[in-house]
C-alpha positions as CSV (number, residue, x, y, z in Angstrom):
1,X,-23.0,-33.3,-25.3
2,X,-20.9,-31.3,-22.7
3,X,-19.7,-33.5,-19.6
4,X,-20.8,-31.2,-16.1
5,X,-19.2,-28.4,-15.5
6,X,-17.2,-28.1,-12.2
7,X,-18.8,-26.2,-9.1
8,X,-16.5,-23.3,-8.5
9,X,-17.4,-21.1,-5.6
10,X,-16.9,-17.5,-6.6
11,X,-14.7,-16.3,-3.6
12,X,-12.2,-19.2,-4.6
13,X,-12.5,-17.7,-8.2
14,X,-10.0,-14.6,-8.4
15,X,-11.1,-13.6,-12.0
16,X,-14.9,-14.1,-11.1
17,X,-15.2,-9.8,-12.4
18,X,-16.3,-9.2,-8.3
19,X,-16.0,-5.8,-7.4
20,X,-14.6,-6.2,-4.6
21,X,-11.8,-4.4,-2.4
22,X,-8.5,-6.7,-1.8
23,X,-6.5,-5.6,0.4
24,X,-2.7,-6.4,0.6
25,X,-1.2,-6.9,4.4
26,X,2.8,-6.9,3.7
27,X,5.1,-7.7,7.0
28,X,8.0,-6.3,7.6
29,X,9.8,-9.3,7.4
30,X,8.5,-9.6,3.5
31,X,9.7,-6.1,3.2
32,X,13.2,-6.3,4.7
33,X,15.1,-8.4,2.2
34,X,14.4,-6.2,-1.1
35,X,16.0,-3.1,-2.3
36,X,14.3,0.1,-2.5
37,X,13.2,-0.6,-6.1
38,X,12.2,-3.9,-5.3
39,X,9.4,-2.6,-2.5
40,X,8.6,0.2,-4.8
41,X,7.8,-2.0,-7.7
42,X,6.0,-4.9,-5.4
43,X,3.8,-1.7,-4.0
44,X,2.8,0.2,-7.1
45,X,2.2,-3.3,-8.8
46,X,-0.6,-4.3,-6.5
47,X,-1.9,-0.4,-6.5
48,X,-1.9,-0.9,-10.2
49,X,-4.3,-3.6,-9.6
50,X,-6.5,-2.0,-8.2
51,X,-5.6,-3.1,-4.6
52,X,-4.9,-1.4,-1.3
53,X,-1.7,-2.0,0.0
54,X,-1.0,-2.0,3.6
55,X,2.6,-2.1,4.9
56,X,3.2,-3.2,8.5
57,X,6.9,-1.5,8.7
58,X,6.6,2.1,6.5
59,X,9.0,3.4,3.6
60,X,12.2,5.2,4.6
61,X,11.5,8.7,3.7
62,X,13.9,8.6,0.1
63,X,12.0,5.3,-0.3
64,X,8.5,7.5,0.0
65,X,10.0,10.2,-2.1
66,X,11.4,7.2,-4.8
67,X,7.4,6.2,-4.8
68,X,5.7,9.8,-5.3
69,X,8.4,9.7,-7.9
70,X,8.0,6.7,-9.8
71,X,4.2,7.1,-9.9
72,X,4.2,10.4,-11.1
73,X,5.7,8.9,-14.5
74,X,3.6,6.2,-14.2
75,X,0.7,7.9,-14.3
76,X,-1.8,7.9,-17.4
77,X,-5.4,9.4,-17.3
78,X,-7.0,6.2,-19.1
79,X,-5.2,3.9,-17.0
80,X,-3.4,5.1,-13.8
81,X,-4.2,8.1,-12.1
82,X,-2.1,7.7,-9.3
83,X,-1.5,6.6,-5.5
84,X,-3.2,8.1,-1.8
85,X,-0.9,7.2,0.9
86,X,-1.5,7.9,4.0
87,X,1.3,6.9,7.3
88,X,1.0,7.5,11.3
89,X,3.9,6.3,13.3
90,X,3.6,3.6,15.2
91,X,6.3,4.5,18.1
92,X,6.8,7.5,20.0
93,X,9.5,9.7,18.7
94,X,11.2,8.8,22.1
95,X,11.3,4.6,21.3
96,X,14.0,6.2,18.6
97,X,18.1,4.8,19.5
98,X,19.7,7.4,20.4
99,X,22.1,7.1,17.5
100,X,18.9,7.5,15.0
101,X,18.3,10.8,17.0
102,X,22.0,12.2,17.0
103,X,22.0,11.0,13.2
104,X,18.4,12.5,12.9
105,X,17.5,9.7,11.3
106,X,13.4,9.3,11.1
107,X,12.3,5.6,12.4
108,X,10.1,3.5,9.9
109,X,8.1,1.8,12.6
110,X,4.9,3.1,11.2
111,X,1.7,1.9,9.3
112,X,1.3,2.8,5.9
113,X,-2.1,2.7,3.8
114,X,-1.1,3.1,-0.3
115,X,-4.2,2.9,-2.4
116,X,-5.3,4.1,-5.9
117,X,-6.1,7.4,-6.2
118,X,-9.5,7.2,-8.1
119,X,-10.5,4.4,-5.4
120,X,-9.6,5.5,-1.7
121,X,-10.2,8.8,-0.3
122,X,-9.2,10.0,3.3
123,X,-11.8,11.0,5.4
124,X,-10.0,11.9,8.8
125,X,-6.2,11.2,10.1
126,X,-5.1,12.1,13.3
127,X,-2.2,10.1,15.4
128,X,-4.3,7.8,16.2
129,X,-6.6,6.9,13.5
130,X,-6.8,6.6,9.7
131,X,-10.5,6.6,8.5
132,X,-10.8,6.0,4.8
133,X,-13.2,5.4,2.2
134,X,-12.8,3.1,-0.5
135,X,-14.9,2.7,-3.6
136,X,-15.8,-0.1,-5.4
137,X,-14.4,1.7,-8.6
């Protein structure tokens, strides 16, 4: 005879097949020590998970550029069909050094949404606002 199985809660269970959303909220400090691969890699493998991946500092823009690259060879119709990113600065243009000006250098103080492509869809952005709708798959 089997003993009792254990009570597990399913929100403690990750594998419990929910269909829910996870969301991913990386800090800029998390983000500061890695190379360019290194945060391209850590963003498309939660993406590829089906998660939505929220970055508190944004990509430089070669580092956004790197991503749209990346994924484009990444992308398979039966199993990856891509990212929807979406980024609004968080500073005014004029909270820049001037040295980053002079250098016109772009400041990657902003908010940045990276989702899958089959699972979030942007409904409005403006400066100050991203509204988005995410399915459940």
């Amino acid at each position: 005879m089997p003993g009792p199985k254990a009570n597990v809660d399913a929100a403690d269970d990750p594998d419990d097949g929910d269909d829910g959303v996870r969301i991913d909220m990386i800090s800029g400090a998390r983000m500061e020590g890695l190379t360019s691969m290194e945060k391209i890699r850590l963003i498309l493998d939660g993406v590829r998970e089906g998660n939505i991946v929220i970055l508190e500092e944004g990509l430089s823009p070669d580092e956004e550029s790197k991503l749209i690259e990346v994924t484009m060879t990444e992308i398979s119709p039966d199993d990856f069909t891509g990212i929807e990113i979406e980024t609004y600065p968080k500073a005014e243009a004029g909270d820049q050094s001037f040295l980053d000006k002079l250098m016109g250098r772009e400041s990657t103080q902003k908010l940045t949404v990276i989702g899958p492509a089959n699972r979030i869809e942007t409904l409005h952005k403006d400066e100050n606002l991203i509204s988005t709708l995410v399915s459940r798959k």
